[in-house]
Structure formats: C-alpha cells, structure tokens
PyMOL Python script that loads the backbone (N, CA, C, O; Angstrom):
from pymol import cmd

cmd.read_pdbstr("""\
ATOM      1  N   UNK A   1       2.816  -0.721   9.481  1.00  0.00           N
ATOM      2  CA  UNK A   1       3.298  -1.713   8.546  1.00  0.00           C
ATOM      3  C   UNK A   1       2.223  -2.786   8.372  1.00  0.00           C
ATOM      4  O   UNK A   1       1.571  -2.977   9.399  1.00  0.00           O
ATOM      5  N   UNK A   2       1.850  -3.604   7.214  1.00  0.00           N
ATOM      6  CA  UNK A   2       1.238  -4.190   6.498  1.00  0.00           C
ATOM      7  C   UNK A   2       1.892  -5.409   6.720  1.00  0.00           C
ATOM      8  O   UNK A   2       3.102  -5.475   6.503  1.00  0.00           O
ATOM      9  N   UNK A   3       0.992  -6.821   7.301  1.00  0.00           N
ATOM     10  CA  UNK A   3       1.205  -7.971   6.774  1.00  0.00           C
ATOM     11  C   UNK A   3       0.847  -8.179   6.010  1.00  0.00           C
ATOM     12  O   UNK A   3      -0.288  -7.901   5.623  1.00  0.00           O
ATOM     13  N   UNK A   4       1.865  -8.896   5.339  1.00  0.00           N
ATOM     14  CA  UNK A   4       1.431  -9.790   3.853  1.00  0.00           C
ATOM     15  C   UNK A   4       0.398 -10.900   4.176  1.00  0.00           C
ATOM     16  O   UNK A   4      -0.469 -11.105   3.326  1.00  0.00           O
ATOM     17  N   UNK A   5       0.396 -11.718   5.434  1.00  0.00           N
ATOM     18  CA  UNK A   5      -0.683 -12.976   5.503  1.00  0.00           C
ATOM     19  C   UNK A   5      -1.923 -12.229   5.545  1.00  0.00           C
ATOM     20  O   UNK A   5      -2.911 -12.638   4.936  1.00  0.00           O
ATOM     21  N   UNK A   6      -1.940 -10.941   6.363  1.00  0.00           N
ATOM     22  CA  UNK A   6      -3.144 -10.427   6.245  1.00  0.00           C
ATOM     23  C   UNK A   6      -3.867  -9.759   5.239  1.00  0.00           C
ATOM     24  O   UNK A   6      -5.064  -9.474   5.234  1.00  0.00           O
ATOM     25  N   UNK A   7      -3.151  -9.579   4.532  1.00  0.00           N
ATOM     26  CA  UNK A   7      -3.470  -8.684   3.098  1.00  0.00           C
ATOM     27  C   UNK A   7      -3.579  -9.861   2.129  1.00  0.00           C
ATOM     28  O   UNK A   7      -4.021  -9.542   1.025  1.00  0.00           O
ATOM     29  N   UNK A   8      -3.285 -11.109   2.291  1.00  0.00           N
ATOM     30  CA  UNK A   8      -3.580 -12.785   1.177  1.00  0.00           C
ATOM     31  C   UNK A   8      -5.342 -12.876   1.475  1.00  0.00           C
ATOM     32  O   UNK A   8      -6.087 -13.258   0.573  1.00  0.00           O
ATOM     33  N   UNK A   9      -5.809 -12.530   2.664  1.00  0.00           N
ATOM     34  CA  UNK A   9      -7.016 -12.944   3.035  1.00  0.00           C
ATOM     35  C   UNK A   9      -8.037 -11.913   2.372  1.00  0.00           C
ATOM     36  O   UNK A   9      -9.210 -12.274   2.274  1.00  0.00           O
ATOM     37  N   UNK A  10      -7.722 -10.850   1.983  1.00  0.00           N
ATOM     38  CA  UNK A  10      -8.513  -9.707   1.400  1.00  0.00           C
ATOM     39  C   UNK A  10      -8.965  -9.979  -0.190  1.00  0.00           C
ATOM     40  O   UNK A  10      -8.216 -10.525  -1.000  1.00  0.00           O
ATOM     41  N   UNK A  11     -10.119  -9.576  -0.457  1.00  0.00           N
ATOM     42  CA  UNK A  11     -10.297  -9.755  -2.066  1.00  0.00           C
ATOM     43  C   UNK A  11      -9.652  -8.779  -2.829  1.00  0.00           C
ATOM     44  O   UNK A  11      -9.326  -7.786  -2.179  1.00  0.00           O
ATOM     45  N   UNK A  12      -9.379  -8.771  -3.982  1.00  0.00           N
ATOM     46  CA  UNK A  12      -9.238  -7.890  -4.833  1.00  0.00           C
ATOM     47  C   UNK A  12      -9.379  -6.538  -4.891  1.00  0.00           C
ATOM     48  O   UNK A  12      -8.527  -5.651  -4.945  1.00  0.00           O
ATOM     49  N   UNK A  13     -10.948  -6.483  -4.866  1.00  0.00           N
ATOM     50  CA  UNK A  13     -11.349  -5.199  -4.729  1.00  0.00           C
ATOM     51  C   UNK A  13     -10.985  -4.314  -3.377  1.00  0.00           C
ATOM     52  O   UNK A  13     -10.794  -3.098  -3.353  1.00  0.00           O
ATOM     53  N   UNK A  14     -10.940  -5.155  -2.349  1.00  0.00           N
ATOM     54  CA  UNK A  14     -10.340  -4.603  -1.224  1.00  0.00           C
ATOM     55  C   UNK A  14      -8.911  -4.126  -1.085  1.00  0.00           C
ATOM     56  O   UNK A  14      -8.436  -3.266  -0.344  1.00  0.00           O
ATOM     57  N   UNK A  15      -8.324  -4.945  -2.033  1.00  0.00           N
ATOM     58  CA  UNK A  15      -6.952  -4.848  -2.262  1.00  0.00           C
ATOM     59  C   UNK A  15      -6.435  -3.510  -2.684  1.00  0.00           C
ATOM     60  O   UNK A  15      -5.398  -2.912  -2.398  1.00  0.00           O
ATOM     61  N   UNK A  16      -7.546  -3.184  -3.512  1.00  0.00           N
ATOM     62  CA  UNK A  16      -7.550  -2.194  -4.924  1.00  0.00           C
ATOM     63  C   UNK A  16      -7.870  -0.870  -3.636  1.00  0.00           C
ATOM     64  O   UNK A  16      -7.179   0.132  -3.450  1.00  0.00           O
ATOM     65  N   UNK A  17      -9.206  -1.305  -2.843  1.00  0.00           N
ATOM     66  CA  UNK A  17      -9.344   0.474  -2.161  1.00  0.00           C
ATOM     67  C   UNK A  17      -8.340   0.724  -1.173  1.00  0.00           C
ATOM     68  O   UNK A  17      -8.221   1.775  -0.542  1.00  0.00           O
ATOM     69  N   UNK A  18      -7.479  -0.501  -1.051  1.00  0.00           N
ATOM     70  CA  UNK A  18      -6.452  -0.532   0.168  1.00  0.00           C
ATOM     71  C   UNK A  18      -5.407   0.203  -0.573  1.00  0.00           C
ATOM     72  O   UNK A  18      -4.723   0.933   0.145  1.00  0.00           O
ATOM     73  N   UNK A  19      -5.106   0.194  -1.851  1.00  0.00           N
ATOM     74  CA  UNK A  19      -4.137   0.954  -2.814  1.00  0.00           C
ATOM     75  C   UNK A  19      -4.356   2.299  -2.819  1.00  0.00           C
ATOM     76  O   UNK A  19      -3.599   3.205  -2.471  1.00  0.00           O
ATOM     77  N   UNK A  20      -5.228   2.330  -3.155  1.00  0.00           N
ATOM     78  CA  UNK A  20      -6.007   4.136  -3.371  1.00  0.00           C
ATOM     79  C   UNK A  20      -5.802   4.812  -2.003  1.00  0.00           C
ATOM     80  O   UNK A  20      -5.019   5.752  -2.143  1.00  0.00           O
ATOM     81  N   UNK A  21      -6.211   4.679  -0.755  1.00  0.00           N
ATOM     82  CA  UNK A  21      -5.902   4.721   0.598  1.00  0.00           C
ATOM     83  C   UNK A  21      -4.809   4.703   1.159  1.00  0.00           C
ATOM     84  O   UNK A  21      -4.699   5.323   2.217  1.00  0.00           O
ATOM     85  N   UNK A  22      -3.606   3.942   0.579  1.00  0.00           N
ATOM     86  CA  UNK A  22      -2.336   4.223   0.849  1.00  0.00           C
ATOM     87  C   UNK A  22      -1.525   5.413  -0.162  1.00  0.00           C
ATOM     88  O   UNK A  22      -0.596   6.140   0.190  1.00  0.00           O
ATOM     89  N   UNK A  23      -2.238   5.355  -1.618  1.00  0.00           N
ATOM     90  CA  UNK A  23      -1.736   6.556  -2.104  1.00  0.00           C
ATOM     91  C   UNK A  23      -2.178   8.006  -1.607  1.00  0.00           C
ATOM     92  O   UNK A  23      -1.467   8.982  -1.368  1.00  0.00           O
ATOM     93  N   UNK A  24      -3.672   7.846  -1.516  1.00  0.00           N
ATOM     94  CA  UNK A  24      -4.046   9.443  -0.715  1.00  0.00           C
ATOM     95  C   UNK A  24      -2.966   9.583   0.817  1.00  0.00           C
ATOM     96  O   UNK A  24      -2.570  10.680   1.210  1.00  0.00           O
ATOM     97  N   UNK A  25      -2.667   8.436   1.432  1.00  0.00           N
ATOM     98  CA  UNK A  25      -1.992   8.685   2.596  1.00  0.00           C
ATOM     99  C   UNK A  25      -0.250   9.291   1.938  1.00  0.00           C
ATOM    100  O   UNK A  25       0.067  10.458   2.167  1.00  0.00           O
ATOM    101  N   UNK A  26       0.341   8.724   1.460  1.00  0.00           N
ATOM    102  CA  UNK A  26       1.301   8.840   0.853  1.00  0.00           C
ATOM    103  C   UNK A  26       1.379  10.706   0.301  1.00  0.00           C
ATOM    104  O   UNK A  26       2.161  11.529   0.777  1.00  0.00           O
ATOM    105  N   UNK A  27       0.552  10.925  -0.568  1.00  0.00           N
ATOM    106  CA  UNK A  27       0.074  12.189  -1.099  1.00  0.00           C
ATOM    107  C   UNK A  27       0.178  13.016   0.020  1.00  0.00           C
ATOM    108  O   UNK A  27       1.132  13.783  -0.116  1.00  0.00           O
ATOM    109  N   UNK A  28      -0.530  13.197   1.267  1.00  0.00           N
ATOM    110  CA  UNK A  28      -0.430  13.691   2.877  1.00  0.00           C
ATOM    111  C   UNK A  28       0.680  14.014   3.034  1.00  0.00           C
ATOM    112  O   UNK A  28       1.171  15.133   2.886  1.00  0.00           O
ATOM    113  N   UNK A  29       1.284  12.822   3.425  1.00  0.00           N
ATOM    114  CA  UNK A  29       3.006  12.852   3.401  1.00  0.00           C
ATOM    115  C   UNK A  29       3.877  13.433   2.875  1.00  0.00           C
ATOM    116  O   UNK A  29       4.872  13.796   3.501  1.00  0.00           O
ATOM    117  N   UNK A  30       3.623  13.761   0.995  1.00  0.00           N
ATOM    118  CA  UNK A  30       4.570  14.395   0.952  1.00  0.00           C
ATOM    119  C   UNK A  30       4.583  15.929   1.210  1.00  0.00           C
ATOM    120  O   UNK A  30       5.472  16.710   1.548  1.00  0.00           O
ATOM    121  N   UNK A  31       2.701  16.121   0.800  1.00  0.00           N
ATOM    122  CA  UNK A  31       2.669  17.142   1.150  1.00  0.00           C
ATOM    123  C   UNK A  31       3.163  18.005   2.706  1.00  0.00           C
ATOM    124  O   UNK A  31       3.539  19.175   2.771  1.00  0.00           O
ATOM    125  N   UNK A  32       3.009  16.947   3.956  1.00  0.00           N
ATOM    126  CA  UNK A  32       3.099  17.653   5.096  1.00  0.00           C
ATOM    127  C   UNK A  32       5.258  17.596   5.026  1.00  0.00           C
ATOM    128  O   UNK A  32       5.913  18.308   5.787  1.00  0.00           O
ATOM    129  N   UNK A  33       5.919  16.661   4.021  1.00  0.00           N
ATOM    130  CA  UNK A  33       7.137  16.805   3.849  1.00  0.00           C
ATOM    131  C   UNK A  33       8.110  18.554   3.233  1.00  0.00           C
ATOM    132  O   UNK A  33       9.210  19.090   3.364  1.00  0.00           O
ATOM    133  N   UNK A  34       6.626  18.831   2.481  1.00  0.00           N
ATOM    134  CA  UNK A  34       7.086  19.866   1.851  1.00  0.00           C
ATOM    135  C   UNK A  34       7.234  21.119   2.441  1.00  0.00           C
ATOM    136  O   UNK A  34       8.230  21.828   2.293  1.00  0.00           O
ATOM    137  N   UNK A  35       6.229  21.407   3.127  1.00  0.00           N
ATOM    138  CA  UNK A  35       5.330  22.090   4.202  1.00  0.00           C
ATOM    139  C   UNK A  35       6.726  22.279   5.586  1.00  0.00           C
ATOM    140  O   UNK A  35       7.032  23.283   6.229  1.00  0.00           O
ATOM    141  N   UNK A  36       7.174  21.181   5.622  1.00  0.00           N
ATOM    142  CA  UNK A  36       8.130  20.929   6.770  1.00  0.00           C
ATOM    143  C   UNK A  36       7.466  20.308   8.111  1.00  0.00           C
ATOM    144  O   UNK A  36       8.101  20.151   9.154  1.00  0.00           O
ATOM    145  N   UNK A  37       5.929  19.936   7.917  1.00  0.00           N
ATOM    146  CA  UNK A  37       5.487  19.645   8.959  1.00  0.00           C
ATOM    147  C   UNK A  37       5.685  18.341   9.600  1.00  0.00           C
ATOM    148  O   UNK A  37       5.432  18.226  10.799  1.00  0.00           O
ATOM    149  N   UNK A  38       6.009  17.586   9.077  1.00  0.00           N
ATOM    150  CA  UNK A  38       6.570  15.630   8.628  1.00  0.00           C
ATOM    151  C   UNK A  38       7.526  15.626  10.128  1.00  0.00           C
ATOM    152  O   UNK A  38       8.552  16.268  10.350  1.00  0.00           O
ATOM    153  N   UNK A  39       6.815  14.697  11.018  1.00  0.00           N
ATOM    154  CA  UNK A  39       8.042  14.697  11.839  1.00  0.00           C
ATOM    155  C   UNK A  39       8.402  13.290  11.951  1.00  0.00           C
ATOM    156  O   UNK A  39       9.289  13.258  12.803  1.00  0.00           O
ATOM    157  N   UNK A  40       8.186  12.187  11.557  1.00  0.00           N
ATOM    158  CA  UNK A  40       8.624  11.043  11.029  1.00  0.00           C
ATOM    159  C   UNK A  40       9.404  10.513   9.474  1.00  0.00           C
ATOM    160  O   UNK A  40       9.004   9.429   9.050  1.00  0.00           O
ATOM    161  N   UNK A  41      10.081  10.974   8.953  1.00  0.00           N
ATOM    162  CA  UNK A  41      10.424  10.940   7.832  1.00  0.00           C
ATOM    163  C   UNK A  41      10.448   9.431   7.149  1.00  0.00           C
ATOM    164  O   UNK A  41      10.276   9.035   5.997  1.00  0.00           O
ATOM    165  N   UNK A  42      10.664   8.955   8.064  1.00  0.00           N
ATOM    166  CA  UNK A  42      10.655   7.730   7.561  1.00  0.00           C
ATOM    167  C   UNK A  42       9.294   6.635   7.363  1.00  0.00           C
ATOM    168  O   UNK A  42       9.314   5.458   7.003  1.00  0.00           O
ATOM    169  N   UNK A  43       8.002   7.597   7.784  1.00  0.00           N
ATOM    170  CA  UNK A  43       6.741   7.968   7.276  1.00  0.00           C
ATOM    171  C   UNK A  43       6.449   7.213   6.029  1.00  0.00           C
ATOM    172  O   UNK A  43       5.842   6.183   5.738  1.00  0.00           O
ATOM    173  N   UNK A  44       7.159   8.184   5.375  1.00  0.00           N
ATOM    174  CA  UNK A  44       7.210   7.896   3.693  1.00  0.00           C
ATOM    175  C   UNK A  44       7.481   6.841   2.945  1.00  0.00           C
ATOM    176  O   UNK A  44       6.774   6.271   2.114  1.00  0.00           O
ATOM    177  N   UNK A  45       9.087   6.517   3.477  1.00  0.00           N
ATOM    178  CA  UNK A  45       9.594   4.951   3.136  1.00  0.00           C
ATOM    179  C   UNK A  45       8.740   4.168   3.543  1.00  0.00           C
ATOM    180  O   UNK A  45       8.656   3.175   2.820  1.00  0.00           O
ATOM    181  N   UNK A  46       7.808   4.178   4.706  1.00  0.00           N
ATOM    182  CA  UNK A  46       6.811   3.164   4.995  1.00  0.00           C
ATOM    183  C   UNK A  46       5.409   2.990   4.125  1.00  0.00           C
ATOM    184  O   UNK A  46       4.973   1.913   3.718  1.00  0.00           O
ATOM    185  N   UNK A  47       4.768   4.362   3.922  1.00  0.00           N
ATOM    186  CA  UNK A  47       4.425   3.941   3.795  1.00  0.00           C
ATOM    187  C   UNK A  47       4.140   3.389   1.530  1.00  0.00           C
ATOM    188  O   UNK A  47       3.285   2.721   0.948  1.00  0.00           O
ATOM    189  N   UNK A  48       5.317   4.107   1.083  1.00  0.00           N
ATOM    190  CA  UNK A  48       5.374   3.364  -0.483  1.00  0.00           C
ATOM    191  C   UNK A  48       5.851   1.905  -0.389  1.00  0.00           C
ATOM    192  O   UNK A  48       5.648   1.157  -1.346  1.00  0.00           O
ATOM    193  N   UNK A  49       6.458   1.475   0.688  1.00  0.00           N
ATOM    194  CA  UNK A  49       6.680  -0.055   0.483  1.00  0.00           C
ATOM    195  C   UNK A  49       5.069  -1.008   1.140  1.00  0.00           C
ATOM    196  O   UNK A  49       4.641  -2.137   0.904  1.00  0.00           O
ATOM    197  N   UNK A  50       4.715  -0.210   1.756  1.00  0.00           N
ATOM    198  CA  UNK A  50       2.996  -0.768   2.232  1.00  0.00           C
ATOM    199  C   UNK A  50       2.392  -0.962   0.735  1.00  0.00           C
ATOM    200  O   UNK A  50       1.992  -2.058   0.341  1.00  0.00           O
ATOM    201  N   UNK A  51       2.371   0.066   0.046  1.00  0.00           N
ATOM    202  CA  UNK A  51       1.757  -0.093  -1.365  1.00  0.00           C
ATOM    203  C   UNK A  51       2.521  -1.060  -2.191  1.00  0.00           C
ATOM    204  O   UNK A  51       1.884  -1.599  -3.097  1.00  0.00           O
ATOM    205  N   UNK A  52       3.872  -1.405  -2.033  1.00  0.00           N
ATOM    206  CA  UNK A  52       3.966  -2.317  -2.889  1.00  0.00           C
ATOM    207  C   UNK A  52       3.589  -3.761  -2.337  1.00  0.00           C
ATOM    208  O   UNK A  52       3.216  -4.649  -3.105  1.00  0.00           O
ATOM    209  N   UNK A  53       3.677  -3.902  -1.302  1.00  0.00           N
ATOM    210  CA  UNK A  53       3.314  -5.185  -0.482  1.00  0.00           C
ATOM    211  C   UNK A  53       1.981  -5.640  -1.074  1.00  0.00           C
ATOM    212  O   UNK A  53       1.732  -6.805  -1.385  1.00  0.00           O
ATOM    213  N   UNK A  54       0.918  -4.312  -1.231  1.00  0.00           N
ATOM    214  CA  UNK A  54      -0.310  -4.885  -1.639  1.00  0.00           C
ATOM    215  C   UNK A  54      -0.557  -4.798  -2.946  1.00  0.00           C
ATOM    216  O   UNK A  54      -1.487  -5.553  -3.230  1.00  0.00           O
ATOM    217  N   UNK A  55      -0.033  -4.060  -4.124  1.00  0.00           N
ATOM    218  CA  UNK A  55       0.238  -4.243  -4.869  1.00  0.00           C
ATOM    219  C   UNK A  55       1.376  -5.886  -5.396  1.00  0.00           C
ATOM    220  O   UNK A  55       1.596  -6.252  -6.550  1.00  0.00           O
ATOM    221  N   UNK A  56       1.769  -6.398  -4.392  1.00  0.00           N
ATOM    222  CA  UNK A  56       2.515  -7.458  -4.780  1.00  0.00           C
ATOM    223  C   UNK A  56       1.430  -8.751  -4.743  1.00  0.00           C
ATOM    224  O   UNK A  56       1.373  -9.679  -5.550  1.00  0.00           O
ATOM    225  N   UNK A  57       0.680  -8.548  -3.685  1.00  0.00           N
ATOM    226  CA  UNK A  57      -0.389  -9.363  -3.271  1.00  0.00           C
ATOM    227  C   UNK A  57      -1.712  -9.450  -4.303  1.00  0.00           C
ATOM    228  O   UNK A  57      -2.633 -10.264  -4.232  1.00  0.00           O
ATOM    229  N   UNK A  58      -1.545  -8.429  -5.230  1.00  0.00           N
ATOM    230  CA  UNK A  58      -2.860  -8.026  -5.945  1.00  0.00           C
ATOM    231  C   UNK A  58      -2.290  -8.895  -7.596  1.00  0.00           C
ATOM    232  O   UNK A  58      -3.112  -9.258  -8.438  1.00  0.00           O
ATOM    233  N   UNK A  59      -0.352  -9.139  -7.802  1.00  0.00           N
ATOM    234  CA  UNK A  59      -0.145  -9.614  -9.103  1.00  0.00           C
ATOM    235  C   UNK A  59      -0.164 -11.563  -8.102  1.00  0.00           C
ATOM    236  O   UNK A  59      -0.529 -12.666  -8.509  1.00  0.00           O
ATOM    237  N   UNK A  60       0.156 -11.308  -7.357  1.00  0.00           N
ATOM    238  CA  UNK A  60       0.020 -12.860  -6.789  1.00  0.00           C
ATOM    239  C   UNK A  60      -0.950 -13.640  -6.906  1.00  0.00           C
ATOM    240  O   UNK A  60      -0.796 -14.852  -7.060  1.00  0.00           O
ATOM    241  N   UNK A  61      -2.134 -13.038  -6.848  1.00  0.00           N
ATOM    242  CA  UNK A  61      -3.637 -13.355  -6.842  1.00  0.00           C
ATOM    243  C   UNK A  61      -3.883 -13.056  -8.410  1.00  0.00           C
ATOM    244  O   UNK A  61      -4.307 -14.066  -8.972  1.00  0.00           O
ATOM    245  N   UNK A  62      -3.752 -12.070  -9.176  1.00  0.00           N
ATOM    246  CA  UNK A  62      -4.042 -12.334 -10.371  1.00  0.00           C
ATOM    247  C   UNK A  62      -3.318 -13.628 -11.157  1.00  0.00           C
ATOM    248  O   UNK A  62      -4.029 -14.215 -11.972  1.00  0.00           O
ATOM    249  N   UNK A  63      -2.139 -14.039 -10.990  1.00  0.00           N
ATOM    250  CA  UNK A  63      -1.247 -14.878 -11.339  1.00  0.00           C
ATOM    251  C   UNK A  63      -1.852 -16.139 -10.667  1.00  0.00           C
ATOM    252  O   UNK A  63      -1.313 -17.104 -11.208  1.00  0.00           O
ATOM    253  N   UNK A  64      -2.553 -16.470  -9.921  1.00  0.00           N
ATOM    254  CA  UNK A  64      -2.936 -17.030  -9.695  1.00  0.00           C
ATOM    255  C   UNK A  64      -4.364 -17.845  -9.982  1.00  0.00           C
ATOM    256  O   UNK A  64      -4.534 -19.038 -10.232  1.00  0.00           O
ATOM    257  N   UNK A  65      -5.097 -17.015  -9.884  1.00  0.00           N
ATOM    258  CA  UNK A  65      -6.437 -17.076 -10.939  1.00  0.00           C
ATOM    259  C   UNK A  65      -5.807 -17.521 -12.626  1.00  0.00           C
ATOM    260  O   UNK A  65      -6.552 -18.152 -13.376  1.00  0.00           O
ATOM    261  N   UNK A  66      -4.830 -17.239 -12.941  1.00  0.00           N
ATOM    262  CA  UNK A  66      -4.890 -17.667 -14.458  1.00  0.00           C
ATOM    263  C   UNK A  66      -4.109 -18.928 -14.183  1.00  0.00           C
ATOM    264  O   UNK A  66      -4.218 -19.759 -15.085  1.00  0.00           O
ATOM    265  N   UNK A  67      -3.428 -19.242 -13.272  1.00  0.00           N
ATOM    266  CA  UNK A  67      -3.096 -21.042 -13.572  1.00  0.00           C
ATOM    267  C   UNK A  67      -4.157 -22.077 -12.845  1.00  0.00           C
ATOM    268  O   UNK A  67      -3.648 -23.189 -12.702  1.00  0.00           O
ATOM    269  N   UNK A  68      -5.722 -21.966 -12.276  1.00  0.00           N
ATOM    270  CA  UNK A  68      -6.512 -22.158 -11.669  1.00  0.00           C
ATOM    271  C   UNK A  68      -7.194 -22.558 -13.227  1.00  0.00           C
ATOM    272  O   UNK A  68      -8.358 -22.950 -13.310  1.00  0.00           O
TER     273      UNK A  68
END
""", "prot")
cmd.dss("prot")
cmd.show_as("cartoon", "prot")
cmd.util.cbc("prot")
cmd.orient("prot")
C-alpha cells in the first residue's frame, strides 16, 4: 500500500512512471488471476486503488499548478 504523503513529495513525471508500473503490475495480476495462480486475491483490489491514489495525487498537483 501507497502513502499519499509519500507520493505528494514525488514529481510528476515520477508520478506518471509510478502509474505505468502499477498498471504492468496490475496486468501480472490479472493475468496470474486467470491462470489460477493468484494466491492473494485481494492483490488486485490493492493494487487498482494504489493507482488511483497516485493518479489522485497527479490531478492534485496539476490543480494546483493552475491556481499558482
């Protein structure tokens, strides 16, 4: 699981390969879900709400830069 204070301190672009990195992980997942190999299921729920966390952090910071 992903802090949010720690993910405020990251730039953008970091933000952005931290996205891509949780989707290839995610992708893993479902694949090893399909497969039957998944022995955490709840894997998954973790880790698409990780992506929105930093995805939430990435409109926070843009929203932010435009009232700056």
């Amino acid at each position: 699981m992903l802090k949010v204070t720690e993910l405020k301190e990251l730039s953008a672009e970091e933000l952005n390969e931290k996205v891509n990195v949780l989707k290839k992980g995610l992708m893993q997942l479902r694949f090893q879900h399909k497969t039957g190999k998944l022995e955490r299921h709840s894997a998954l729920k973790e880790a698409k709400r990780d992506i929105a966390r930093v995805k939430t952090v990435i409109t926070e910071k843009k929203k932010g830069e435009k009232k700056s």
